[in-house]
C-alpha positions as CSV (number, residue, x, y, z in Angstrom):
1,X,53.3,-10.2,2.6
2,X,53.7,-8.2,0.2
3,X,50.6,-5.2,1.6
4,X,48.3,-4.5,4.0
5,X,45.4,-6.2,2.0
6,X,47.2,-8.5,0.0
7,X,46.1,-12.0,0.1
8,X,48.3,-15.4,0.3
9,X,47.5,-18.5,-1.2
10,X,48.2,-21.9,-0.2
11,X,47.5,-24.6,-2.5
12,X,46.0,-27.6,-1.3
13,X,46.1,-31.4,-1.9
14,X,44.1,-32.7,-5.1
15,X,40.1,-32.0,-4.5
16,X,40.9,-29.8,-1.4
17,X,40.2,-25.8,-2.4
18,X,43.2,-23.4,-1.4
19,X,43.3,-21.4,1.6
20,X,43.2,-17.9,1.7
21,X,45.2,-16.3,4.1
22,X,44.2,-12.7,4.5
23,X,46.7,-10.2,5.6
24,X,47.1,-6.9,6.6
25,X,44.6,-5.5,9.2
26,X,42.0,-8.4,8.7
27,X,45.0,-10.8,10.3
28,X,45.8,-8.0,12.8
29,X,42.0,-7.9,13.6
30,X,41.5,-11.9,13.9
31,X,44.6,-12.3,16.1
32,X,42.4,-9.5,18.5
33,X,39.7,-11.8,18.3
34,X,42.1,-15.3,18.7
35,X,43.5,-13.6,21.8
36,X,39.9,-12.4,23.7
37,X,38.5,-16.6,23.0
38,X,42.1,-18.4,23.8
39,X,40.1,-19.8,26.7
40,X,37.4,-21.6,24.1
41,X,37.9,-25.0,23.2
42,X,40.4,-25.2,20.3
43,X,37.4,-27.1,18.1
44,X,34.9,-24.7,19.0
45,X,38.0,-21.1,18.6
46,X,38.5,-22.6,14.7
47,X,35.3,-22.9,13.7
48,X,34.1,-19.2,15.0
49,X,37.6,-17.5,14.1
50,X,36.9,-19.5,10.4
51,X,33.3,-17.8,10.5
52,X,34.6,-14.4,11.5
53,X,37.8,-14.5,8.8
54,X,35.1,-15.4,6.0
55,X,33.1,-12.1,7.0
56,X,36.0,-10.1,7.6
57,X,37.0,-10.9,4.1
58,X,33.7,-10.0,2.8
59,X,33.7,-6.8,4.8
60,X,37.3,-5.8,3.1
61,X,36.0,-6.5,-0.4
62,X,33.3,-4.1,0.5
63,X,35.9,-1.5,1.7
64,X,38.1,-1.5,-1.1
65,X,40.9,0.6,-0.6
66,X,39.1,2.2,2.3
67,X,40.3,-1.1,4.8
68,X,42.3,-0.6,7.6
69,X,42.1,-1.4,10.9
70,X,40.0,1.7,12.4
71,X,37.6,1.0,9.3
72,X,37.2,-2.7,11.2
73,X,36.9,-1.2,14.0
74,X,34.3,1.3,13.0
75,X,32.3,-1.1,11.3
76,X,32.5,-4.0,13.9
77,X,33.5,-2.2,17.3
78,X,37.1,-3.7,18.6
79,X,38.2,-6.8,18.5
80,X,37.3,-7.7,22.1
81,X,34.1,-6.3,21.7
82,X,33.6,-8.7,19.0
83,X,35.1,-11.6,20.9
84,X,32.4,-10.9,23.3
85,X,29.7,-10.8,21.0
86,X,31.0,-14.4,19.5
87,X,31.6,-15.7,22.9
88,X,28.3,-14.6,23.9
89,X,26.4,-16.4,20.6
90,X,27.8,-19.6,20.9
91,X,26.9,-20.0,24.8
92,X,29.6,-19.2,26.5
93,X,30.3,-17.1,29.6
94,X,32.4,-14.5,29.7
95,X,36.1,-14.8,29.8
96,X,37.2,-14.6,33.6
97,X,38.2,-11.3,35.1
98,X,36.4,-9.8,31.8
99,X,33.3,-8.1,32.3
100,X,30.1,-9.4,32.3
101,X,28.3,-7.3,29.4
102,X,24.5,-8.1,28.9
103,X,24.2,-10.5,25.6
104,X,22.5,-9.5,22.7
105,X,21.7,-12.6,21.5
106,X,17.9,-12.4,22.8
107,X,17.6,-8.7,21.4
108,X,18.8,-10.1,18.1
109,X,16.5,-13.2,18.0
110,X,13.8,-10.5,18.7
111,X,14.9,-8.3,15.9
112,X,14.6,-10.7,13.3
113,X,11.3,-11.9,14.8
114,X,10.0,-8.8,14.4
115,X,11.8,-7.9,11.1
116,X,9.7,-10.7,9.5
117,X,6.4,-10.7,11.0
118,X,6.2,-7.1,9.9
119,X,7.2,-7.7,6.3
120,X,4.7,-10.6,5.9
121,X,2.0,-8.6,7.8
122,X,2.2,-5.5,5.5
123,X,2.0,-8.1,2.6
124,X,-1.2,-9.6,3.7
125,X,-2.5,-6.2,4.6
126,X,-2.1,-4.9,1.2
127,X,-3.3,-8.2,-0.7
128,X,-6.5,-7.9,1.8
129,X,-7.0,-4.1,1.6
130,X,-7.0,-4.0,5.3
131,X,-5.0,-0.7,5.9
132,X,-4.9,-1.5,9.6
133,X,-2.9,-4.7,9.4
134,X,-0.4,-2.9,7.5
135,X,-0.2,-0.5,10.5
136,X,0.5,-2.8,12.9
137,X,2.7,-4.8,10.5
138,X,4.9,-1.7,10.9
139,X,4.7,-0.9,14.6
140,X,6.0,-4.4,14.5
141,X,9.6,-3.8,12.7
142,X,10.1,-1.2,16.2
143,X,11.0,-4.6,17.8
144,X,14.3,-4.2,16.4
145,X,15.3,-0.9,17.8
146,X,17.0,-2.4,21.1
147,X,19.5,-3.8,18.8
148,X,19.6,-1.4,16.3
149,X,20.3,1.3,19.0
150,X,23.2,-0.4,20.3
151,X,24.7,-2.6,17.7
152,X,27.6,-0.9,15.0
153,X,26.7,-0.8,11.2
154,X,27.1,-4.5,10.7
155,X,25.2,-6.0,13.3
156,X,27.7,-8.3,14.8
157,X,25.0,-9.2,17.4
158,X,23.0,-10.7,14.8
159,X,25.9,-12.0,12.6
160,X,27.5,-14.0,15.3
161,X,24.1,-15.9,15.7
162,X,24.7,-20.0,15.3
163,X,21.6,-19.5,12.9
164,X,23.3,-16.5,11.2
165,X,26.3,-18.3,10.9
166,X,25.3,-21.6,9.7
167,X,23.4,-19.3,7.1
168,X,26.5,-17.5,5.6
169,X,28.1,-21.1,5.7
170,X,25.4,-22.5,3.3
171,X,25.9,-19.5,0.7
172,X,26.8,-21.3,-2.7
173,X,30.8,-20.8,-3.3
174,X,32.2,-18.9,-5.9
175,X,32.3,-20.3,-9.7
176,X,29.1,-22.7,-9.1
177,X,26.0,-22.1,-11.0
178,X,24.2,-21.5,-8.0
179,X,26.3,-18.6,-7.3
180,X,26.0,-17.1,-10.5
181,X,22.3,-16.9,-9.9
182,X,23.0,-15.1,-6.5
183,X,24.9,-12.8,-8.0
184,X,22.7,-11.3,-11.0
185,X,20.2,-11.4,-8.6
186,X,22.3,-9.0,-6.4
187,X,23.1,-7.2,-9.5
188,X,19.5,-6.9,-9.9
189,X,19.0,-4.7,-6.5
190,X,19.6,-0.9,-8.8
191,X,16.2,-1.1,-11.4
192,X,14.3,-2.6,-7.9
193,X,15.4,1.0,-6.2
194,X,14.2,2.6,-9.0
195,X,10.9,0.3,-9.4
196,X,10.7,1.1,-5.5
197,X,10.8,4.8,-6.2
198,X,8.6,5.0,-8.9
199,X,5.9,3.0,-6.8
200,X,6.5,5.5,-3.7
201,X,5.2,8.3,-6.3
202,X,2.3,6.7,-7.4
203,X,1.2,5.3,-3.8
204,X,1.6,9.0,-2.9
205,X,-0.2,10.3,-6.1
206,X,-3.0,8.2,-5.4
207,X,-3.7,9.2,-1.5
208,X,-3.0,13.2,-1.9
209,X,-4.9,13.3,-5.5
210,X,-5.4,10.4,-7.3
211,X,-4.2,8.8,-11.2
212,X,-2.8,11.8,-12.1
213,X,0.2,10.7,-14.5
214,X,1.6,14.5,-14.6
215,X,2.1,14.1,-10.8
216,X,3.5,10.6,-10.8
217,X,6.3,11.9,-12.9
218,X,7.6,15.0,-10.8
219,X,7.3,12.7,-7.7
220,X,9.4,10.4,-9.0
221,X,12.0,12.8,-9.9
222,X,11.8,13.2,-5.9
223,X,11.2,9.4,-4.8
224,X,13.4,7.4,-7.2
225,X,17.4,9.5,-5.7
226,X,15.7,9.1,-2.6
227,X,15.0,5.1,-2.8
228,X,18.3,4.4,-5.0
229,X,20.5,6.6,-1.8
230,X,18.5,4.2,0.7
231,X,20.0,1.4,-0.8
232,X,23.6,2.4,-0.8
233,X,23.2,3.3,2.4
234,X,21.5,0.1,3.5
235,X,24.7,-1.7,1.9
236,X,26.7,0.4,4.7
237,X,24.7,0.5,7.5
238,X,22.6,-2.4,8.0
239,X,21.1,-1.3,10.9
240,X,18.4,0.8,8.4
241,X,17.3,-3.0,7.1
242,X,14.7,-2.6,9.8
243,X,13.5,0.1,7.6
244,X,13.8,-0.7,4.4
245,X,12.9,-4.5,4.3
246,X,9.1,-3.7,5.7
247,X,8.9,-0.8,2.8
248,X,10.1,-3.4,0.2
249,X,7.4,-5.8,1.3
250,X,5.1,-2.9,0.7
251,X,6.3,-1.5,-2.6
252,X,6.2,-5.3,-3.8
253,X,2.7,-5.9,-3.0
254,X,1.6,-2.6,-4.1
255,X,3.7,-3.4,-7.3
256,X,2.1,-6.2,-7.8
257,X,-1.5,-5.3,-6.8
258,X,-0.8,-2.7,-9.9
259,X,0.3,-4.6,-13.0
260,X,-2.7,-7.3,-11.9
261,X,-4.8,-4.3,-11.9
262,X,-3.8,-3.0,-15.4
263,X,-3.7,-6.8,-16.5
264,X,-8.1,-7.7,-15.4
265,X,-8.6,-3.8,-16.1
266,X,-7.0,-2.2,-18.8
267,X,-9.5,-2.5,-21.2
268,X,-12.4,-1.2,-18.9
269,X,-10.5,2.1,-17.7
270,X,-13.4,4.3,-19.3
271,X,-16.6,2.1,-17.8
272,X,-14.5,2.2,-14.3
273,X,-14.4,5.5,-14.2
274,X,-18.0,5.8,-15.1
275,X,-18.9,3.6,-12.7
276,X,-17.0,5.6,-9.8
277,X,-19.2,8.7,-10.8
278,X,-22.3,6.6,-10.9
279,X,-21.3,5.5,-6.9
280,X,-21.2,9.3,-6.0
281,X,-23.9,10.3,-3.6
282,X,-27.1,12.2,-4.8
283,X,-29.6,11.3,-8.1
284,X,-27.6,11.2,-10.8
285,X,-28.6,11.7,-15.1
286,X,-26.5,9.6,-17.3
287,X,-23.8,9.5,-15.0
288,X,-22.2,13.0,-15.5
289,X,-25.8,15.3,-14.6
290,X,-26.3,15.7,-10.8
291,X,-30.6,16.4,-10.0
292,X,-30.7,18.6,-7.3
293,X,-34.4,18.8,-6.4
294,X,-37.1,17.3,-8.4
295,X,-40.2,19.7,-9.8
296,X,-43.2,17.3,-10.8
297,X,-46.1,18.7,-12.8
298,X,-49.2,17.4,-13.8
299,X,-50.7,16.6,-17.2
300,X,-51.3,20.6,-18.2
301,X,-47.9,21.5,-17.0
302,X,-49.3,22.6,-13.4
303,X,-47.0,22.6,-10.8
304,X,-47.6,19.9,-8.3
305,X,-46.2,19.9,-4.3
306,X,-46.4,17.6,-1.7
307,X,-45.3,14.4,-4.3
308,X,-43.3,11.6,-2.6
309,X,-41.4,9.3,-5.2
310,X,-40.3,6.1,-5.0
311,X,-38.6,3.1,-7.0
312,X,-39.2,0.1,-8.7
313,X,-38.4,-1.1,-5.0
314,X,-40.8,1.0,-3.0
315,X,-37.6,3.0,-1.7
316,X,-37.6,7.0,-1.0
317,X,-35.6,8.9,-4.3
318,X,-33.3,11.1,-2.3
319,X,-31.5,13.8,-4.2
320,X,-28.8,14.4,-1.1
321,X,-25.7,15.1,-1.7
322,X,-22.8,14.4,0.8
323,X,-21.9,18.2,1.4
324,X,-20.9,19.3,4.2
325,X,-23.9,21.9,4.0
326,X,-26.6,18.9,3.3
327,X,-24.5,17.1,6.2
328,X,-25.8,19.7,8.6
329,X,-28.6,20.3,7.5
330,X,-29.8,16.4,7.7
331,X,-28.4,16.4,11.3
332,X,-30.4,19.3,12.4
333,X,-33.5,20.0,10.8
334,X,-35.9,17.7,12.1
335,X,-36.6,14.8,9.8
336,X,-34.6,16.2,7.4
337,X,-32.9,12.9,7.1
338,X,-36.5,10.7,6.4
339,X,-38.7,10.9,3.3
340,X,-39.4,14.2,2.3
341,X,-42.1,15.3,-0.5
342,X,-40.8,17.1,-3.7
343,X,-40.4,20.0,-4.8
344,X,-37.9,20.4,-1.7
345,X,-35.7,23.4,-2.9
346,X,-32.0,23.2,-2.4
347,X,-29.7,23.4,0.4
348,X,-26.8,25.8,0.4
349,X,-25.0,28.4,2.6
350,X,-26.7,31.7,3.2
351,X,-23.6,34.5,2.1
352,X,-25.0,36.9,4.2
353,X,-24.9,35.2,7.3
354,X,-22.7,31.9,6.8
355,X,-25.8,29.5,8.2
356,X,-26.8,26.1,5.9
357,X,-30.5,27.7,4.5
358,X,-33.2,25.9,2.1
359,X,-33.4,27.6,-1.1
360,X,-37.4,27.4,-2.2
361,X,-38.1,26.1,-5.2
362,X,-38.2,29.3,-7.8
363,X,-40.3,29.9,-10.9
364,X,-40.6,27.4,-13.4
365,X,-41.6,27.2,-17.5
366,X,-41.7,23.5,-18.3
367,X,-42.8,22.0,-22.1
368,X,-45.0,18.6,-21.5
369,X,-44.6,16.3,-24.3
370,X,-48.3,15.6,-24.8
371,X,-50.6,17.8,-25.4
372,X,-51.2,21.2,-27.6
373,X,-49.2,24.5,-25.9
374,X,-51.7,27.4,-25.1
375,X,-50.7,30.7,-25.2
376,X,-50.0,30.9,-21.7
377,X,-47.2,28.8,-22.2
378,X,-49.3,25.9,-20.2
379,X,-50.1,22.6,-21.9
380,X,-53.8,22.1,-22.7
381,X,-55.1,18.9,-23.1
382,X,-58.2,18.1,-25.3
383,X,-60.8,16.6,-23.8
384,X,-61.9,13.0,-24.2
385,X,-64.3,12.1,-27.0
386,X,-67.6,10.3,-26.3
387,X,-67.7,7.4,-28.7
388,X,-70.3,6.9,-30.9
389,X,-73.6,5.1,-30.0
390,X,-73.9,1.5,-31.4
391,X,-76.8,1.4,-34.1
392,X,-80.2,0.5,-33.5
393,X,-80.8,-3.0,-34.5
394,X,-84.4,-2.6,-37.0
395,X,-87.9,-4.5,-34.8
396,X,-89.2,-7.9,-36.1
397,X,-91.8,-8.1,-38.3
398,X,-95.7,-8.6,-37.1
399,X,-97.4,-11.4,-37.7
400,X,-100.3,-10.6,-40.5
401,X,-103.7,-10.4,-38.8
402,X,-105.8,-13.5,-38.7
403,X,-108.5,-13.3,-41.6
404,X,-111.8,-14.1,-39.8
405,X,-115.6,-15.3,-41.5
């Protein structure tokens, strides 16, 4: 041995793969781990310590120069502890005269029960718009705090699972094609921190404001170190997984619900936005005038009261808004909230005193378009004009008289 992380390699027969012998503190850290399961049958001791050696030599890439022995140990708890964990896993009792520590394994199964309910949940609750599901979806990722709470950094509860296990088995080894996927995928994970950020900014955008592009921008000066720090982190600690995979799920559907947005609706920006001003409550002009009260008048530009109006429907034309001055004043003037006749004045706050008041209609100067203005700035309307009598038709001739003699 030539270090305390240097590696030694045995070659093999033709088609067999060389062993890697790791040295240093990973060996030191197996031959705790050989020691606390000597007791194990020696089929079932080779395949965990294989297992554990594999993930020990994944850990120490990880480290770098930073592995040693108390980095192990800090990562993984001691080597007994370990033992225990992989003792416990694979159904065994404790080692006599050891003891007896409650397993993990059920708090485990648990947490990655919960882990993926709650992921799929908040999916479906953001591809249905039902804010509620994606509520519960996250009260759902709490079922992995009994392990979380108690396990070290690298979950060896949960990586000592046969499941687990059998899981890192099936990985695709080094140099293979399928491997090479893996791994630009994994090299992928930076620009999805940053898409995560970026999608943060805009969910918060739209719930504090709403599609403004100036505050998108400074958010994500705010979100995107703040998602990219989460995921070095996550890489150390995996107990914040319970965390961060239920807000992936999220920023992915959101992320997605976006670009098929902008794909259907690019084009129709404008006429969306139109059409949310046309939804606001009240009588609206051309989409962009809000009618107030309504002052009908007759033919000569008299004012007229007690009008009701209604639509092509036979429904009431309301001009009530949804402030909270017409909310109170619907609520507590009687029938205030029914049919009411125009004019109707408007409802606003009294200054003096603070109390929701009906305005009376004030003077008005109105130009009818038929008619010829007087000079009391009224409309006068000529008067109708009798038609003209049909002619007389002319009487029949008489018959001449009868000559007589």
């Amino acid at each position: 041995m030539t270090g305390d992380n240097d590696d030694v390699k045995r070659g093999g027969t033709d088609g067999v793969p060389n062993v890697r012998v790791l040295a240093g503190p990973v060996e030191e850290y197996l031959a705790g781990i050989r020691s606390a399961l000597a007791d194990l049958p020696a089929p079932e001791l080779a395949d965990i310590l294989d297992d554990a050696r594999a993930h020990l030599a994944d850990l120490t890439a990880e480290l770098g120069s930073e592995a040693n022995l108390a980095a192990l140990v800090d990562r993984l708890g001691t080597p007994d502890a370990y033992a225990g964990e992989l003792r416990a896993a694979a159904g065994y009792p404790p080692a006599s005269g050891a003891p007896r520590e409650p397993s993990r394994a059920g708090a485990a199964r648990l947490a990655i029960a919960g882990l993926v309910a709650s992921t799929v949940l908040i999916m479906l609750g953001v591809a249905a718009s039902a804010p509620e599901v994606v509520l519960f979806g996250m009260l759902l990722a709490l079922a992995g705090l009994p392990l979380v709470t108690r396990d070290g950094p690298e979950l060896p509860s949960l990586t000592a699972l046969p499941a687990m296990r059998r899981l890192v088995a099936a990985m695709p080894p080094p140099g293979t094609a399928a491997r090479s996927v893996t791994d630009f995928l994994a090299a992928l994970q930076p620009a999805w921190w940053v898409a995560r950020g970026v999608v943060a900014a805009v969910l918060v955008d739209e719930i504090v404001v709403g599609a403004e592009l100036a505050l998108v921008v400074l958010l994500s000066l705010v979100t995107v170190p703040l998602s990219i720090w989460l995921g070095h982190r996550t890489r150390r600690d995996r107990r914040w997984l319970w965390a961060v995979v239920p807000l992936n799920g999220l920023a992915a559907a959101l992320l997605l619900l976006l670009l098929g947005s902008s794909a259907l609706f690019g084009s129709s920006s404008s006429s969306g936005a139109s059409v949310q001003r046309y939804q606001q409550p009240g009588l609206w002009q051309d989409m962009d005038r809000q009618i107030l009260d309504i002052r009908p008048v007759d033919a000569a530009g008299n004012p007229l009261t007690g009008v009701y109006l209604f639509d092509q429907n036979g429904r009431p034309i309301d001009t009530t808004t949804s402030s909270s001055c017409e909310d109170e004043y619907r609520f507590s003037a009687p029938g205030a909230s029914a049919a009411r006749p125009y004019p109707r004045g408007t409802v606003d706050y009294d200054p003096r005193t603070g109390d929701c008041v009906t305005i009376p209609p004030g003077p008005l100067v109105v130009a009818v378009p038929s008619g010829t203005p007087s000079a009391t700035g009224q409309v006068t309307v000529p008067p109708p004009t009798t038609p003209p009598a049909p002619p007389t038709p002319p009487a029949p001739p008489t018959a001449p008289p009868t000559p007589t003699g």
